[in-house]
C-alpha positions as CSV (number, residue, x, y, z in Angstrom):
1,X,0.0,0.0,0.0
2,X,2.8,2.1,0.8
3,X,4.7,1.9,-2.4
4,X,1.3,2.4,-4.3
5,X,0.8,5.8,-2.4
6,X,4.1,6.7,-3.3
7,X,3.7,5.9,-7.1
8,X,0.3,8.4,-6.7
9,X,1.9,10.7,-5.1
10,X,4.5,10.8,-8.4
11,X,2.3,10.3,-10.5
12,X,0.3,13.5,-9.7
13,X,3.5,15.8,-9.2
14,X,4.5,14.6,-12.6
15,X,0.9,15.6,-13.8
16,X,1.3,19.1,-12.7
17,X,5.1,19.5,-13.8
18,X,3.5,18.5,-17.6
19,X,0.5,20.7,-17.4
20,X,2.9,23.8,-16.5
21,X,5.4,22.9,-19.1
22,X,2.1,22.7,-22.0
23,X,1.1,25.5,-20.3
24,X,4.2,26.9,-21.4
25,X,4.3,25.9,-24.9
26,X,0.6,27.2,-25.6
27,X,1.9,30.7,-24.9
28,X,5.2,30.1,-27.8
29,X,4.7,32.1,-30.9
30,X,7.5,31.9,-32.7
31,X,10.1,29.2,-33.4
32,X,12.6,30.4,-31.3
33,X,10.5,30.1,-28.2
34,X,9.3,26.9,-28.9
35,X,12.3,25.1,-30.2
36,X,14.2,26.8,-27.0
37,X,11.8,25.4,-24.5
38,X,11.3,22.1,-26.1
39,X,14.3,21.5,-27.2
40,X,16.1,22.8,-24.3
41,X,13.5,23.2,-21.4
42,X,11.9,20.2,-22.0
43,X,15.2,17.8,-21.1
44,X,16.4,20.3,-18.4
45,X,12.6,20.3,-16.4
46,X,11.8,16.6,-16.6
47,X,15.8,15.3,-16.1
48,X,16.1,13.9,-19.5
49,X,19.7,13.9,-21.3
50,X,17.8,15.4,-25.0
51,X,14.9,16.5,-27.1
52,X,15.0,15.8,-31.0
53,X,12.4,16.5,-33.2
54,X,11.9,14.4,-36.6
55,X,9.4,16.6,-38.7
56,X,8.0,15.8,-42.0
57,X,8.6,18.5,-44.7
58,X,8.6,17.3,-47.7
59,X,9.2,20.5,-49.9
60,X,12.0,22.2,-47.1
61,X,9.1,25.1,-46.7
62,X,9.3,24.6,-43.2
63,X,13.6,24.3,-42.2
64,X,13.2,27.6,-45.2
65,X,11.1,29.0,-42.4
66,X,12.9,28.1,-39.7
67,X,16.0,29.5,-41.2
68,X,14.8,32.8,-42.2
69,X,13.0,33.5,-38.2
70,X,16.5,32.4,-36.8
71,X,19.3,34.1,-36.2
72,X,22.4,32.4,-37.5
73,X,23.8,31.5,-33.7
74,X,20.1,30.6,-32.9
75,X,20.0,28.2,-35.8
76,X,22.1,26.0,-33.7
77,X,18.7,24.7,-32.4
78,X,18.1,23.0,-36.2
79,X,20.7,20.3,-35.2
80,X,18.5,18.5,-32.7
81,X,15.9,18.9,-35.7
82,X,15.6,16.5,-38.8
83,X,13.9,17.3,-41.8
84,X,12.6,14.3,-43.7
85,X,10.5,14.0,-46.8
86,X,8.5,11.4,-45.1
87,X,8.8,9.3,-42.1
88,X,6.8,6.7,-41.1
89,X,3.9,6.8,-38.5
90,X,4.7,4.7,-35.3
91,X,2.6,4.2,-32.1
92,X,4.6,5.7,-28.9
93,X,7.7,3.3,-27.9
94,X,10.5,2.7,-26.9
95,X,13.6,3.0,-29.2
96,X,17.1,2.3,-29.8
97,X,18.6,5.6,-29.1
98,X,21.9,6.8,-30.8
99,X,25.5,7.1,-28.8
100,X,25.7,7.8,-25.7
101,X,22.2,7.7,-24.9
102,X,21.6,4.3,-23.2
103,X,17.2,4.8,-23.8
104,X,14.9,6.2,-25.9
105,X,11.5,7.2,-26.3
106,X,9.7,8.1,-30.0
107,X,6.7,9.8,-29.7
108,X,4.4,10.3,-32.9
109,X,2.9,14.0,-33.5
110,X,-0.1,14.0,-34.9
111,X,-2.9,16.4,-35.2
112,X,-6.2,16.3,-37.0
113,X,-5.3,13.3,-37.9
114,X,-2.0,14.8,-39.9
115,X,0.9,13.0,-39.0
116,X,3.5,16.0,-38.5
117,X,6.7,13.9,-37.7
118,X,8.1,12.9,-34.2
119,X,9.6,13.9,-30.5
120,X,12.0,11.9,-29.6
121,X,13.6,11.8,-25.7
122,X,16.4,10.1,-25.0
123,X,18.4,9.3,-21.8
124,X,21.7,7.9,-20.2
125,X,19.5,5.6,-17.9
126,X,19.0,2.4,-19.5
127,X,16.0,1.7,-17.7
128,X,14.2,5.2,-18.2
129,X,12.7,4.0,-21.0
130,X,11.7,0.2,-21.9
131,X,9.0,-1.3,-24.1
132,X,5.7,-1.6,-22.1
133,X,6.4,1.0,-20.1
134,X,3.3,3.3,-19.0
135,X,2.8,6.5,-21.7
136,X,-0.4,8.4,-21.4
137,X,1.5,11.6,-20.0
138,X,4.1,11.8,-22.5
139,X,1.6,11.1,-25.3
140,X,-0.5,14.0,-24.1
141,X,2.9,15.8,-23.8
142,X,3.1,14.6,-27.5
143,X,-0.3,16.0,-28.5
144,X,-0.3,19.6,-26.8
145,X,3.2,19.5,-29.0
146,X,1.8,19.0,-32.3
147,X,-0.8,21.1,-32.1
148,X,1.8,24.0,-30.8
149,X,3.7,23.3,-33.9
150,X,0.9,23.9,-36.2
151,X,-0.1,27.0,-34.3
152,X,3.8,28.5,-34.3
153,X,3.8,28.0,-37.6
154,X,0.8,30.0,-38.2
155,X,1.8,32.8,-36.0
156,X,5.1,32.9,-38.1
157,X,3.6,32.7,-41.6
158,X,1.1,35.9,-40.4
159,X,4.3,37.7,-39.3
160,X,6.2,37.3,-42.1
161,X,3.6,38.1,-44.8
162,X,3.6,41.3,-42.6
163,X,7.2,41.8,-43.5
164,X,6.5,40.8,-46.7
165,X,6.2,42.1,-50.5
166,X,3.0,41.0,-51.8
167,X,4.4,41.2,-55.2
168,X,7.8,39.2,-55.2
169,X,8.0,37.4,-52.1
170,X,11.0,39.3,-51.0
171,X,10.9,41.0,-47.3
172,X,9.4,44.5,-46.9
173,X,11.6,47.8,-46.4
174,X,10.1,47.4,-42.5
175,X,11.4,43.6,-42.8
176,X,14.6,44.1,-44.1
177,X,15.0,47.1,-41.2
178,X,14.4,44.0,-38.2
179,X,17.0,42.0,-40.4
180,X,19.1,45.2,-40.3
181,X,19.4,45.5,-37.1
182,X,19.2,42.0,-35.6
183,X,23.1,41.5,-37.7
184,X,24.0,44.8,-36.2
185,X,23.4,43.6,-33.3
186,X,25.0,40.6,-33.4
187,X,27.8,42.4,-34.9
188,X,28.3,44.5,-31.8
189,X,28.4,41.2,-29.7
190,X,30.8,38.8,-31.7
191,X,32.4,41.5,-34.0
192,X,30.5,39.3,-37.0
193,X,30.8,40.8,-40.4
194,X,27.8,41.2,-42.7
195,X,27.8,42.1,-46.5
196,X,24.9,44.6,-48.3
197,X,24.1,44.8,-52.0
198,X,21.9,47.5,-53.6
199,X,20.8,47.1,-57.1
200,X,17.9,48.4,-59.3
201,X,16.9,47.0,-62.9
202,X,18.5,49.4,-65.7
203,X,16.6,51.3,-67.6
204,X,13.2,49.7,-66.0
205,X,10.6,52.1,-66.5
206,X,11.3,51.6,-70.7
207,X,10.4,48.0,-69.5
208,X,7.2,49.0,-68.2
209,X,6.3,51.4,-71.3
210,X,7.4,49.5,-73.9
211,X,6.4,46.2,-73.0
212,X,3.6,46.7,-70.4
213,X,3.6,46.6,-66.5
214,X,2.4,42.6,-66.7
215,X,6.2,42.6,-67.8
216,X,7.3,44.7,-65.3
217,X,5.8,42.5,-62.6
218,X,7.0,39.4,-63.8
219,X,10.6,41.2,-63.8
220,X,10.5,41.8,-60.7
221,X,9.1,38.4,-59.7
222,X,11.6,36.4,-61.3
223,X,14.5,38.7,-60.4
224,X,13.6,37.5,-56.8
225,X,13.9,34.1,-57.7
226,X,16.4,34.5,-59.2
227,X,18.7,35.9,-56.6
228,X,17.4,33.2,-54.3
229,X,18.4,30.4,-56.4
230,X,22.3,32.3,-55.9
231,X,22.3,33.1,-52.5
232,X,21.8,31.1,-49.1
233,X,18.6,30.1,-46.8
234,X,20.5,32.9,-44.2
235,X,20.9,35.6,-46.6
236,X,18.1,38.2,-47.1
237,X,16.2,40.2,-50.1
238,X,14.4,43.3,-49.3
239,X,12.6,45.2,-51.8
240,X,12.7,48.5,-51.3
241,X,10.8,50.4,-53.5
242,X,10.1,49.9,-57.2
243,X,13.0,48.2,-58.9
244,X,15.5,48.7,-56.0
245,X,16.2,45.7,-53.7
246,X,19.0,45.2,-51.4
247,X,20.6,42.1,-50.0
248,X,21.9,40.9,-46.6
249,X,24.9,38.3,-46.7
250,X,25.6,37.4,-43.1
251,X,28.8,36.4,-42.5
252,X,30.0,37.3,-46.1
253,X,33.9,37.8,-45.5
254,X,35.3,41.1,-47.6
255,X,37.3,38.7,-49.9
256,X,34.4,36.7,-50.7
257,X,32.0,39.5,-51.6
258,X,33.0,40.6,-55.2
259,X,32.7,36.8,-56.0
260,X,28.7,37.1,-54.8
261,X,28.3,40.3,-56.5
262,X,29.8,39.0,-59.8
263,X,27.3,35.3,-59.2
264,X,24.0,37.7,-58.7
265,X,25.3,40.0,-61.6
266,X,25.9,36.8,-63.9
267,X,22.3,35.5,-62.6
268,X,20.3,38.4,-63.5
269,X,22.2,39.2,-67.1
270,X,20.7,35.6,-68.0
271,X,17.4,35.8,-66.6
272,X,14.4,34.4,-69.3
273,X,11.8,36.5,-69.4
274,X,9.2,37.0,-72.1
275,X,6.9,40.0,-72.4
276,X,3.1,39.3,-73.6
277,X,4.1,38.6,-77.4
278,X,6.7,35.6,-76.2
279,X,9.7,38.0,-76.8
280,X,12.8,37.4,-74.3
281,X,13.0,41.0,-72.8
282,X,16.7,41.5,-72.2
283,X,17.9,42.7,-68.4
284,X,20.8,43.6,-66.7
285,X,21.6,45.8,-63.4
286,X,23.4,48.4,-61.6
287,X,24.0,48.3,-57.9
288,X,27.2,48.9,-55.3
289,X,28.3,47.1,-52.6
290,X,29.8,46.9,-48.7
291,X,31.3,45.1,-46.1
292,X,30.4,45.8,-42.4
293,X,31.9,45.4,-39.3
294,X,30.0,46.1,-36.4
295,X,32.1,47.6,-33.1
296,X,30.4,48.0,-29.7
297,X,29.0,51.6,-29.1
298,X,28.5,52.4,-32.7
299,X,25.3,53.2,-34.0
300,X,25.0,52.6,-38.0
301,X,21.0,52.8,-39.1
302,X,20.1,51.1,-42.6
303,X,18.8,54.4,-43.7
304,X,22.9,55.7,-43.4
305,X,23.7,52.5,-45.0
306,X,21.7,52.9,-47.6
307,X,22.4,56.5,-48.6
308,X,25.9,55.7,-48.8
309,X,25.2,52.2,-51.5
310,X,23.1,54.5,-53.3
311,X,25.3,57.0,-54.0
312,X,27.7,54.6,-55.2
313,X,25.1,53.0,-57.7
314,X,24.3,56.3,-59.2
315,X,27.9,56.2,-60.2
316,X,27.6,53.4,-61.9
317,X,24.3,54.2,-64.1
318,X,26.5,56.9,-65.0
319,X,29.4,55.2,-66.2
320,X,26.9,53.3,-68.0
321,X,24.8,51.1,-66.2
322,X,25.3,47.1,-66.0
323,X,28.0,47.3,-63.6
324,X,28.2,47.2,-59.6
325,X,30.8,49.3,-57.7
326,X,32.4,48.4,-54.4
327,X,32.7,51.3,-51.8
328,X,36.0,50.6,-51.3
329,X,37.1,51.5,-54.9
């Protein structure tokens, strides 16, 4: 009778330590916060050695999204993740768990009846976890998680269509500002280097006069893509206004930027694409180019930043457009 008290009596304070932890993930709303507390929180609350998350994404949309919320030193948490194009639906149980984890636990997530991928815990106990083994908490655990992932990623996708360019898909002048700043900021703390490329289409309002602004639109589209299919998940595309964009490039070293400018330059001199008659409408663009260093107590706003690049591009429409200039020349 004793024991079976005691195993109530841990049973219930186990209860309440899982309500307050979904409790805790009901209020996440962006990846950050919820990969942090379940990747991290989770293991550290309930004495477990990790958290790993198997998740089913099939076309990368969601590690793309993942990416692009996360800082590069936060996107540390995507190692505990994996990204699979399909994995296959299991009932809770125990597992095999890799080195040195002596136990596991798989635990599907599933929610309205979408199978969404997997949390797995794992532990250096070798009897934490065995087959049999009692699971209704963690599968509830399991459940409250899957639905938090759909809801995340809801939160996320409204905030970055609020950051976003209807048009071209690329990020707003107020969403390229936060991804301004947040690699200042990071700058300041690890002395990190960023690189930022401004460009415009040459000669672009000819484009929309001669050949209609359905062309013009599908310029701008397809520039977009364009310079995505030549940069990296981390980097960012802003569309500023018109035909002007601008480019983040975390981490780009000074003697690797001309090499990037002269790959999106390259990119966008070959782009296909066809006015209303089937014509191939030909492109090419101006744009200049710098290497940052944050240091702590400076202050450097994107407007500055931008002023500067946009001089520098005016130079090179004048010398005669199809050309990008460094600031350092």
């Amino acid at each position: 009778m004793t024991e079976l008290l005691e195993n109530a009596r841990r049973n219930e304070a186990l209860l309440r330590r899982l309500q307050a932890f979904e409790l805790q993930l009901l209020s996440c709303q962006t990846w950050l916060d919820f990969l942090t507390l379940l990747l991290d929180g989770l293991p550290s609350q309930f004495d477990l050695d990790a958290a790993t998350l198997k998740v089913c994404d099939p076309d990368g949309d969601l590690k793309a999204a993942m990416l692009q919320s996360l800082d590069i030193e936060q996107g540390v948490l995507l190692n505990q993740l994996e990204f699979q194009g399909r994995i296959p639906r299991i009932e809770a149980q125990a597992v095999t768990p890799p080195p040195p984890w002596k136990s596991g636990l798989a635990l599907p997530l599933v929610r309205n009846d979408v199978y969404l991928g997997q949390l797995r815990l794992y532990s250096a106990t070798p009897e934490r976890f065995q087959q049999g083994m009692a699971t209704d908490f963690m599968q509830h655990l399991a459940a409250v998680t899957a639905a938090c992932l759909v809801m995340v990623k809801q939160s996320e996708e409204q905030a970055r269509l609020a950051l976003t360019d209807p048009l071209t898909g690329a990020e707003n002048r107020r969403g390229f500002e936060r991804a301004y700043d947040r690699e200042w900021s990071r700058g300041q703390r690890q002395y990190h280097v960023f690189a930022m490329i401004l460009l415009d289409i040459d000669h672009f309002k000819k484009v929309n006069d001669v050949h209609g602004h359905g062309t013009g639109d599908r310029v701008l589209k397809q520039l977009c893509k364009t310079m995505k299919g030549v940069m990296r998940p981390t980097d960012h595309i802003g569309r500023l206004g018109g035909e002007e964009f601008a480019l983040i490039l975390p981490g780009c070293q000074p003697d690797q930027l001309s090499k990037v400018v002269e790959r999106v330059q390259h990119a966008i001199r070959h782009m296909q694409v066809r006015n209303d008659q089937g014509d191939v409408v030909p492109l090419t663009a101006s744009g200049s180019y710098i290497s940052i260093t944050p240091r702590p107590h400076q202050e450097l706003k994107l407007a500055q930043v931008l002023d500067f690049l946009d001089t520098y591009l005016y130079q090179a429409k004048k010398q005669g457009r199809n050309r990008f200039l460094s600031v350092e020349q």
